[in-house]
Steps between C-alpha positions, in 0.01 A plus 500: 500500500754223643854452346544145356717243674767321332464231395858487291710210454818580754771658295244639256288845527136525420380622173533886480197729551498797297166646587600487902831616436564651187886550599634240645212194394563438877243399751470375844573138360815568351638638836349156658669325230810655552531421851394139465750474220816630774345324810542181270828545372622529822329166636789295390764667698313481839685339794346128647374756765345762274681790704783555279543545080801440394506672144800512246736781481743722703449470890453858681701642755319322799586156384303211287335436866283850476444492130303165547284686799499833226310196229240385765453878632426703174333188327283517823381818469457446108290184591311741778351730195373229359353327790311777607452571146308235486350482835658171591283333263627255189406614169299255291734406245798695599755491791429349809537797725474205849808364357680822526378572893619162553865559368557817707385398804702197459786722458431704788465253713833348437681867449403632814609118717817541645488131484484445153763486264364728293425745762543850369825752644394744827463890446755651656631858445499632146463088339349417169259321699323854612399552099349129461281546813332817369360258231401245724340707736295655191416154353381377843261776519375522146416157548396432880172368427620196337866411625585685801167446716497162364888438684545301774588691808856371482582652128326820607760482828807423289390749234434826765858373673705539157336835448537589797909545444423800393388651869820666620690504164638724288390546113668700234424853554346507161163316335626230717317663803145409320574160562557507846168728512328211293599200730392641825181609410457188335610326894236756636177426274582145642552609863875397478757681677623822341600853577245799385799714508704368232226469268424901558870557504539318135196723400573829600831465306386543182415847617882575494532364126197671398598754216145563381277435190494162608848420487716341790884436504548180607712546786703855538676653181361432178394249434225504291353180269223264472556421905232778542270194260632180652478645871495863599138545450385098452601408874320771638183445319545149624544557820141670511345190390662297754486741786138625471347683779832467639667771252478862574218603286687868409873291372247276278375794343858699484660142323189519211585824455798451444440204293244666271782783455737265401264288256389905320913433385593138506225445199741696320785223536376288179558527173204398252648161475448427881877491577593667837799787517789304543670653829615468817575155651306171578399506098450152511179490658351641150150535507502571892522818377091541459438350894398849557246574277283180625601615858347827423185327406521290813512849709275697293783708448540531135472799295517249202142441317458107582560427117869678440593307873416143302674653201811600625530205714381272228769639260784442723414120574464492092789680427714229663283200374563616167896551567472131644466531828507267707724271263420204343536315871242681608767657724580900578871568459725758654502746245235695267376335187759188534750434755741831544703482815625864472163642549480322856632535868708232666210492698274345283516096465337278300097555647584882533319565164161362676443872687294532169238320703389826611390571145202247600406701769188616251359133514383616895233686321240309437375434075181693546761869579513777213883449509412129308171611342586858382594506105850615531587853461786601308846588732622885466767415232263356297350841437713771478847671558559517890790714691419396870700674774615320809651723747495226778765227368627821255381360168345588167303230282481557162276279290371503149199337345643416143700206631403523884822533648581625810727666614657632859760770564667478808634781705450320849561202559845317574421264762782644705529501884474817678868727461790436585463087345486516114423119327628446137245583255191290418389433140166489618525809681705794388445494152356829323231295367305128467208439294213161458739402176859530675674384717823632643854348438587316759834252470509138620806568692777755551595583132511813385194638309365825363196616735168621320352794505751643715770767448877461623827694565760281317865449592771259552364418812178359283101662537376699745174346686183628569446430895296723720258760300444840663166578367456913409119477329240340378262662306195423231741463220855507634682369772843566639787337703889513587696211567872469649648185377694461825868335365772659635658558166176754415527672780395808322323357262084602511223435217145625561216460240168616426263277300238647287249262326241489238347259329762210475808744518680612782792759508734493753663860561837385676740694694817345522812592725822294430846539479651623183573267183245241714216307241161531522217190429176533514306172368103429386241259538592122512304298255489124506399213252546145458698589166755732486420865474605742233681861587602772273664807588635886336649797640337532849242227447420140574263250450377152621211300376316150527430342224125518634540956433557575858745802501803664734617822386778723697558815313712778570348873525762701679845504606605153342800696252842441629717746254239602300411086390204309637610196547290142333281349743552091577272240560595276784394140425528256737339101632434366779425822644153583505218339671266589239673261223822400425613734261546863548594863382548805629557850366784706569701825527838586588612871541913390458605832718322658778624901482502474926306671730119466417403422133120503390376227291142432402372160316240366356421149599188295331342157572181480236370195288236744345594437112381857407811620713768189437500565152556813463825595655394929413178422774703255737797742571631741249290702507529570927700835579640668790696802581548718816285815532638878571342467925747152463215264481502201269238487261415191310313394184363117474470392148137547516556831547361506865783792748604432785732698727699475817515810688825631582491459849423146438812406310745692700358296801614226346831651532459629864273222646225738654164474382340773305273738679121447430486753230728355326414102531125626414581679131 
């Protein structure tokens, strides 16, 4: 059996085919159609020379100069996939794939002139220009048949001379030394000059961010998010393909490994709706998020059936259709659904968005492979309840099948350097928790704003932050941390936490050291809608809901009376603050006056759009218990009626900072 091609209208996807893909309706023609419709769109804003786009929007860091080279570079390697998609040839009736080699080679020919006026910046030390050539040395292989071996010999000069800036120089001591790995053995399946030892030397330094189960920090700390999907393990698996019987047989094998390790968790990163956890940086690239599940495919290196990898790919690329993506310009903006600044880096400019070519990468299998003839299979949240534990980047997911949400507790990442340096905090990074229907608060600018799912020390002085994370445990149900919030007016001030979850509730055991008479908040889930949201609140309780039934709930278990009265719980709501929508609420508590020393609270925080739980307020929260035990543990009662319990060692390491000895962690 051979997947159809599409023959779509640009701008319009194919006719949805249930029995193929009983899911998503999504087939090999829809992710054709989708790339014809952004390769079009982005036709218009082409340079007289074809080797620069100059799209609307906010210019990056490295100027308006590299963000035109950044539209030709990751449009290239979109147009690449469906090249060799398509094996050069034009579709009957569909897109003219000659007139797409004949655009990028014009654009490489006058990028890589020095001569021309269009002629593209050099790669020098730690440049922009280093990320853009890692997509044209892909595209160039992907499709050599048909554009590169077709070059004259003076393109093919000029082009192995502009990559070849990258002999001698520097990268980013992060995912940034892929590309440099990429480019050179690119120059060497040509015979161009090069240097074997900085390809090996970018290669054997993922061995140092290796923190196993398939996870890599990208660069040292950390710093864990969805680079391990947009590079950590796809560069390396491309590599292979260019390098051949040039790449050491035994790394090959130690990459898939690792890949197919990573894949057994990152198919747990999508809720039943195909959204991707929101987290970590570089959100804007959307649907790149599922490059890895084709590349496993590509490296028969997937633990994924062939028909849950189309699936979960599928449903991303149709969960941001759906949400209108790209916009009615056929353009992708710098945000998530619509444009959100916030949610970006100032290194992203107006093209940045286009890394989602890598999403295409699935189009280098051919029609006739299971991944496009396989009936889909249904993703792990479509099935069941899920606690997955992620000792590597220190997380927990979460995910339930009644509204198939997902959701990821985070006791490791921060995305600081190594000690002494300590960065302000990141939304996207040091938050207890993110989910496929959230997204964290993050302000436009420098106002002041109350942080989700996040717990502060409260003064004059303002909130305490939540900077570098000093991870204790992770275990199949819990997970514990400590974090210093590193302002000299908290000099003494400490808060650990353990997290325990179930179903769609977590409680968060907190032990809190703070100077007398200090305040306490501790916040919940963020939710988001294009109308405003709705909160109620009672003594120790909040709540915030969409008008669409999806739920925040912070509750207060233990600890929350200050003179014998437990306080009312707020709801926060705010616009303009959320990349999710423009309205938003969040649930809140405030303990008016910490005792001193350290002070145990424990809280209940929910994010469910299940109705059987949302409307019932006795099954969402009131009826979840906890108390401390006589050995000093802290036992805990969800509403379901599920226990849970935090040893005692446990919570007083979140006073001390020393992890809990193995007995203890494995109770």
């Amino acid at each position: 059996m051979t997947a159809p091609h599409s023959s779509a209208t640009p701008g319009l996807m194919p006719t949805a085919d249930s029995r193929l893909s009983p899911f998503t309706g999504y087939t090999r023609a829809h992710w054709e159609a989708a790339a014809d419709r952004l390769l079009g769109a982005l036709r218009p804003y082409a340079s007289d020379g074809l080797a620069q786009y100059h799209l609307p929007g906010r210019t990056g860091h490295a100027g308006a100069w590299s963000d035109g080279v950044e539209g030709y570079a990751r449009s290239f390697l979109l147009a690449a996939c469906r090249v060799a998609g398509a094996g050069g040839r034009d579709e009957p009736g569909g897109t003219v794939i000659g007139d797409l080699i004949d655009r990028y080679a014009a654009g490489l020919a006058a990028g890589t002139d020095p001569a021309h006026p269009e002629h593209w910046p050099q790669i020098t030390d730690r440049a922009q220009p280093m990320v853009e050539a890692a997509s044209v040395a892909i595209a160039l292989h992907e499709t050599r048949p048909w554009l590169w071996d077709r070059l004259d010999d003076r393109v093919r000069q000029n082009t192995a001379a502009w990559l070849g800036g990258f002999i001698g120089a520097t990268a980013n001591d992060s995912n940034w030394r892929l590309f440099q790995v990429i480019a050179e053995e690119f120059l060497a399946s040509v015979g161009a000059p090069h240097r074997r030892a900085e390809i090996d030397a970018g290669l054997a330094r993922l061995d140092d961010w290796y923190r196993g189960g398939g996870w890599y920090t990208d660069g040292d700390g950390q710093k864990f998010d969805y680079y391990n999907a947009f590079a950590l393990h796809l560069y390396p698996v491309l590599w292979s393909r260019m390098a051949g019987p040039r790449a050491d047989p035994a790394l090959v094998a130690t990459h898939r490994e690792r890949l197919r390790a990573f894949l057994d968790s990152h198919q747990y990163f999508f809720g039943s709706d195909g959204a991707p956890l929101h987290q970590g940086r570089s959100l804007t690239y959307r649907y790149a998020t599922a490059a890895p599940l084709w590349v496993g495919a590509l490296a028969d290196a997937t633990p994924l059936p062939p028909g849950r990898t189309r699936r979960l790919a599928s449903g991303a690329l149709k969960h941001f259709t759906d949400h209108g993506v790209p916009g009615d310009d056929g353009l992708l903006s710098l945000g998530w659904y619509g444009p959100f600044l916030p949610a970006t880096q100032t290194y992203s400019g107006p093209a940045s968005p286009y890394w989602t070519a890598k999403a295409f990468l699935g189009l280098l299998l051919p029609p006739d492979h299971p991944v496009w003839t396989a009936t889909e299979e249904p993703s792990p949240v479509d099935t069941a309840d899920r606690v997955v534990s992620l000792p590597g980047p220190g997380w927990l997911l979460h995910s339930t099948a009644a509204d198939g949400i997902v959701r990821l507790v985070n006791h490791g990442s921060d995305r600081q350097p190594p000690p002494p340096a300590v960065l302000p905090e990141s939304p996207h990074y040091t938050r207890f928790a993110y989910s496929t229907a959230t997204a964290p608060q993050t302000p436009p600018d420098d106002r002041p704003y109350i942080a989700d799912n996040h717990i502060a020390v409260l003064d004059d002085t303002g909130a305490t932050r939540r900077c570098r994370i000093h991870r204790l445990y992770v275990g199949p149900s819990l997970a514990a941390s400590r974090h210093i919030p590193g302002i000299p007016t908290h000099d003494e001030t400490t808060i650990g936490t353990v997290s325990l979850v179930h179903g769609p509730w977590e409680v968060r055991v907190h032990r809190v050291r703070a100077a007398d008479g200090s305040g306490v908040r501790e916040t919940g889930w963020a939710v988001a809608h294009g109308i405003p949201c709705v909160g109620h609140s009672g003594p120790g309780w909040a709540i915030a809901r969409r008008s669409d039934g999806l739920t925040s709930v912070l509750a207060g278990l233990l600890g929350w009376k200050a003179d014998g009265v437990l306080n009312s719980g707020v709801v926060d709501l705010e616009e303009d603050l959320n990349a999710v929508a423009h309205h938003s609420a969040t649930p809140a508590l405030i303990h008016p006056r910490h005792p001193g020393g350290s002070h145990l609270l424990v809280s209940l925080v929910v994010l469910t759009n299940d109705p059987k739980l949302r409307d019932d307020e006795g099954a969402l929260f009131r009826d979840a218990r906890a108390w401390v035990s006589a050995d000093n543990a802290v036992e805990v009662r969800f509403p379901d009626g599920h226990r849970g319990r935090a040893e005692a060692e446990l919570v007083a390491a979140l006073d001390s900072g020393r992890p809990p000895c193995d007995a203890a962690r494995k109770r």
